[in-house]
Backbone bond lengths (Angstrom), bond angles and torsions (degrees), N, CA, C in turn:
res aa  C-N    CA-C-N  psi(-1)  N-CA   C-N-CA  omega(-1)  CA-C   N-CA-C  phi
1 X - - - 1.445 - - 1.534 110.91 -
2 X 1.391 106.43 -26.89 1.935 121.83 165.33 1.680 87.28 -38.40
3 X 0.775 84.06 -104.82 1.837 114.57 -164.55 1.654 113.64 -27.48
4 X 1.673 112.08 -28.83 1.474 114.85 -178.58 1.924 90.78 -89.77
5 X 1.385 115.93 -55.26 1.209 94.90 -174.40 2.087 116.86 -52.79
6 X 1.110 105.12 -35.23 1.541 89.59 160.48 1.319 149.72 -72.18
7 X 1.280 109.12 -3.62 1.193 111.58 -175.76 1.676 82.49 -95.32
8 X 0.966 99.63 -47.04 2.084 89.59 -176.95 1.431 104.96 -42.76
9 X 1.219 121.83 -61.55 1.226 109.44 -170.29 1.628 116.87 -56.34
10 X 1.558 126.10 -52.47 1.149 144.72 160.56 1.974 100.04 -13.96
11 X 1.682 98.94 -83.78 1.769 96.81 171.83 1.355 129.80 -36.97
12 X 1.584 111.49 -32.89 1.404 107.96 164.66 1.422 122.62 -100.34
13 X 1.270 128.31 19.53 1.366 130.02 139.37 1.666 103.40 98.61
14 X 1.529 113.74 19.57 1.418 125.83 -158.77 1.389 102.98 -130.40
15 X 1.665 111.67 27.24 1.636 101.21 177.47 1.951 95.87 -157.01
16 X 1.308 119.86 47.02 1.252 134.35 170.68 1.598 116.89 -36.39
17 X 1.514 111.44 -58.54 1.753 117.43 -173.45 1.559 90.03 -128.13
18 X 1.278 118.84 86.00 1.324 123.49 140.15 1.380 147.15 -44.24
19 X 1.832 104.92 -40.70 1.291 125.66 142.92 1.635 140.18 -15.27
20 X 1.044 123.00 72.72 1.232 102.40 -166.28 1.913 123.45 -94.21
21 X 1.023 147.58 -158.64 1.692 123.96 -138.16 1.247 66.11 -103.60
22 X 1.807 159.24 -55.69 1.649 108.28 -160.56 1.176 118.40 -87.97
23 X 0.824 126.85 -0.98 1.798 126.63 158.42 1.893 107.43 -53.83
24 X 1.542 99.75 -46.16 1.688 110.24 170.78 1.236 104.86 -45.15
25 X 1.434 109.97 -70.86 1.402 109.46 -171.27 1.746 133.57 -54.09
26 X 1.820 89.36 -36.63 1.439 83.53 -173.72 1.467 120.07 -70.49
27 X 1.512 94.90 -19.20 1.846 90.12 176.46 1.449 101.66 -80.04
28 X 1.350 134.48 -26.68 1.642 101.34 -176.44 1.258 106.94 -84.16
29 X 1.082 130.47 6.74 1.519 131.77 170.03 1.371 110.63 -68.93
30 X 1.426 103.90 -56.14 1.874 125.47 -170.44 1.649 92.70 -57.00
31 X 1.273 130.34 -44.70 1.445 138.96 -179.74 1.683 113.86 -58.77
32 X 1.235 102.32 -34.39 1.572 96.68 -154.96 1.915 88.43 -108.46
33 X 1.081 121.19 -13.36 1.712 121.02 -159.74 1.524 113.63 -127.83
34 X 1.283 140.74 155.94 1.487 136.13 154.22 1.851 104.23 -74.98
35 X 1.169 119.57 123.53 1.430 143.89 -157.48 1.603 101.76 -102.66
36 X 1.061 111.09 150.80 1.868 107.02 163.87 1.569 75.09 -170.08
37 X 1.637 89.51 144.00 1.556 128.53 177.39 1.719 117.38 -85.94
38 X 1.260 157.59 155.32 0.931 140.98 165.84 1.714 100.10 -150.77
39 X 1.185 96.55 118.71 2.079 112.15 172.34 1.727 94.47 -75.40
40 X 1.211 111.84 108.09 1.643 97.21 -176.31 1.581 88.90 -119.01
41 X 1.443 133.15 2.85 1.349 129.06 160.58 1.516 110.97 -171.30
42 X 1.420 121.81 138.40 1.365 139.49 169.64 1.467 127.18 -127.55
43 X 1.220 134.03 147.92 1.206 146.24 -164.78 1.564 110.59 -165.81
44 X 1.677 98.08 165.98 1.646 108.05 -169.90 1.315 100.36 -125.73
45 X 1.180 120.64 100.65 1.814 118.47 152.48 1.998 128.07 -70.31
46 X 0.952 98.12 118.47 1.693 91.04 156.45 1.287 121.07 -70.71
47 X 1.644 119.21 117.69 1.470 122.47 159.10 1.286 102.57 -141.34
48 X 1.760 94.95 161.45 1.671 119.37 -165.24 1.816 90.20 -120.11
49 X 1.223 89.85 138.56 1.472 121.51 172.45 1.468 102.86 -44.73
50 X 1.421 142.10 -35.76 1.458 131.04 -167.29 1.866 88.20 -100.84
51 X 1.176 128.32 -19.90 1.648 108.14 174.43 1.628 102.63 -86.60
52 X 1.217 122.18 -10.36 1.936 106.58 162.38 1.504 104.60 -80.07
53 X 1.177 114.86 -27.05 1.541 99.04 -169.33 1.377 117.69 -80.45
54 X 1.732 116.82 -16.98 1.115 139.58 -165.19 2.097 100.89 -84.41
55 X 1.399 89.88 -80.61 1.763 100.73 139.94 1.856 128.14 10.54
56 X 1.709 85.67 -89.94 1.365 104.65 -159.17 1.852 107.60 -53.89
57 X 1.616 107.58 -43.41 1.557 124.19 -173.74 1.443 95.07 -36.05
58 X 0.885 136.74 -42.01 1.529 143.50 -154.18 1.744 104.99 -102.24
59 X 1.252 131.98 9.11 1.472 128.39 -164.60 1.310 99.34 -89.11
60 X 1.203 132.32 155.40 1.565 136.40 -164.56 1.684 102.50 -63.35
61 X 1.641 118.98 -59.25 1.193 125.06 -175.98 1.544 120.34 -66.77
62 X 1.215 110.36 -40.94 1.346 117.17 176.08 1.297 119.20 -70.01
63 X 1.567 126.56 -31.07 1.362 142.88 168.79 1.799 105.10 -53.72
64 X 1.099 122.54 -38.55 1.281 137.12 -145.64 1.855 89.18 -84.77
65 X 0.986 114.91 -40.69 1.690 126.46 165.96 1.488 126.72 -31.27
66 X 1.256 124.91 118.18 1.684 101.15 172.76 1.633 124.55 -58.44
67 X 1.398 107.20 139.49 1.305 117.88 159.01 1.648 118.78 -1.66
68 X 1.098 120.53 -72.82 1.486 124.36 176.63 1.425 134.87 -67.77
69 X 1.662 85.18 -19.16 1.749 95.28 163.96 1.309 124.29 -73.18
70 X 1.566 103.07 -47.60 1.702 112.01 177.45 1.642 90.83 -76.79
71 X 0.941 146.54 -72.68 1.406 122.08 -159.19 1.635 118.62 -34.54
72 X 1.458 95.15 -51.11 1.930 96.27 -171.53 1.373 116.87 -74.95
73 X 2.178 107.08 -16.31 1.650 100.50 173.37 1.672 93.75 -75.77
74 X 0.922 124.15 -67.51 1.936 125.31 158.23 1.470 103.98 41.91
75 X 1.475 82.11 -92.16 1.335 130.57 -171.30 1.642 103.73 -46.32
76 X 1.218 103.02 -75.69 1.429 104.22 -159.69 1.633 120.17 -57.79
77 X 1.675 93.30 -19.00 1.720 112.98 -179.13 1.927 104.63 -79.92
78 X 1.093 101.07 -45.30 1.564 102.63 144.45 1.175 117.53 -5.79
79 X 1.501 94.99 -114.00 1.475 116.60 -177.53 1.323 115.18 -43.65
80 X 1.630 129.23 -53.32 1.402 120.13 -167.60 2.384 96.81 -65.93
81 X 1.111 131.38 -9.36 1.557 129.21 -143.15 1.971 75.30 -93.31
82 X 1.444 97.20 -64.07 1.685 117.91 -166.89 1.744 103.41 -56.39
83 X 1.735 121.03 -18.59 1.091 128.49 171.44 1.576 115.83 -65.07
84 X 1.546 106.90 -67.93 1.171 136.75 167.59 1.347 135.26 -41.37
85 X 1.512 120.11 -40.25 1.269 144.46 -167.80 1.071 133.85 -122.79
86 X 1.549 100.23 -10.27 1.555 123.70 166.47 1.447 101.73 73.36
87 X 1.232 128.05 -30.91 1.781 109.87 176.10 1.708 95.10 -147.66
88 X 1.025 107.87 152.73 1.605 114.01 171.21 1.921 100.41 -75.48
89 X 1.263 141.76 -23.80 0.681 111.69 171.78 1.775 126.27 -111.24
90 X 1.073 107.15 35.89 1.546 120.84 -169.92 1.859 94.92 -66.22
91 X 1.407 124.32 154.32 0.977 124.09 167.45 1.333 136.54 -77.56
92 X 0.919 141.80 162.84 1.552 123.30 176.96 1.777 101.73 -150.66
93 X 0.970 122.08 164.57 1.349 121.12 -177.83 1.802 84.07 -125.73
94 X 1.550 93.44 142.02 1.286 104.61 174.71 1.677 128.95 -140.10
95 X 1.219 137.66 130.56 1.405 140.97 -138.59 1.584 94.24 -101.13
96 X 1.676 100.53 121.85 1.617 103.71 162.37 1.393 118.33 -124.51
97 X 1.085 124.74 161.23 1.378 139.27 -167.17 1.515 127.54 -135.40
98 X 1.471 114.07 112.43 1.397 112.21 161.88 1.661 130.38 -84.34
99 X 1.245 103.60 102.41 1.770 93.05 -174.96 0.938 123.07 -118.09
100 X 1.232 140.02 142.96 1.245 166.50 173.38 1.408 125.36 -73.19
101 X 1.579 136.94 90.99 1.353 132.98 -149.06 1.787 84.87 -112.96
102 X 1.451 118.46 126.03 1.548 126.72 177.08 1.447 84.05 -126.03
103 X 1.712 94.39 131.06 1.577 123.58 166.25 1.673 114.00 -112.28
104 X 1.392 119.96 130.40 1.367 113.99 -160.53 2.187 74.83 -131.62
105 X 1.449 86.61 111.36 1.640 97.50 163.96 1.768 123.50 -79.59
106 X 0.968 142.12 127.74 1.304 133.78 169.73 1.849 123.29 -78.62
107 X 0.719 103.45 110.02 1.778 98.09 169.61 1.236 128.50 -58.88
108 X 1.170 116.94 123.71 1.302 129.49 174.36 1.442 117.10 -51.32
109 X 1.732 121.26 122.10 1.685 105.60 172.04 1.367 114.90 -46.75
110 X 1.377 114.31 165.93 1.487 113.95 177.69 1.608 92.20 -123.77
111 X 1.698 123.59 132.30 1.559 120.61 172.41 1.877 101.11 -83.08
């Protein structure tokens, strides 16, 4: 529902830098360092399509939106969720992740 509510917004021209500064960071990190990933914990939540939509109205970035934007992305995430899923409140089990991003810098020789 991430990814559909953005592209909605995206089509209506109200979701330009999605990116937010640690996503910034982690790629200039991955650029400048040798990187390794670490799953240091995972778990499964149940959620229903009408408690993200209920949810999301309130998310720091999306809040930040005018009124008519979040209503009509709302909306449209709505309809395509109740399309998709057959009920807004069907269950779903959903995968979360704690990870661990280690950056190992190299030193420059010194002459």
């Amino acid at each position: 529902m991430k990814q559909r509510l953005a592209a909605i917004l995206d089509a209506m021209g109200a979701n330009a830098e999605r990116m937010n500064a640690r996503e910034n960071a982690l790629r200039a990190l991955e650029h400048a360092a040798r990187s390794t990933r670490i799953e240091a914990a995972a778990w499964t939540a149940q959620r229903r399509p009408r408690a993200f939509l209920e949810r999301h109205r309130t998310g720091a970035r999306f809040a930040a939106l005018p009124a008519r934007i979040k209503d009509e992305a709302l909306s449209r995430l709505d309809t395509w969720a109740a399309a998709r899923f057959g009920s807004l409140d069907e269950l779903f089990a959903e995968r979360h992740v704690f990870e661990l991003h280690v950056f190992k810098f190299e030193r420059e020789a010194r002459s």
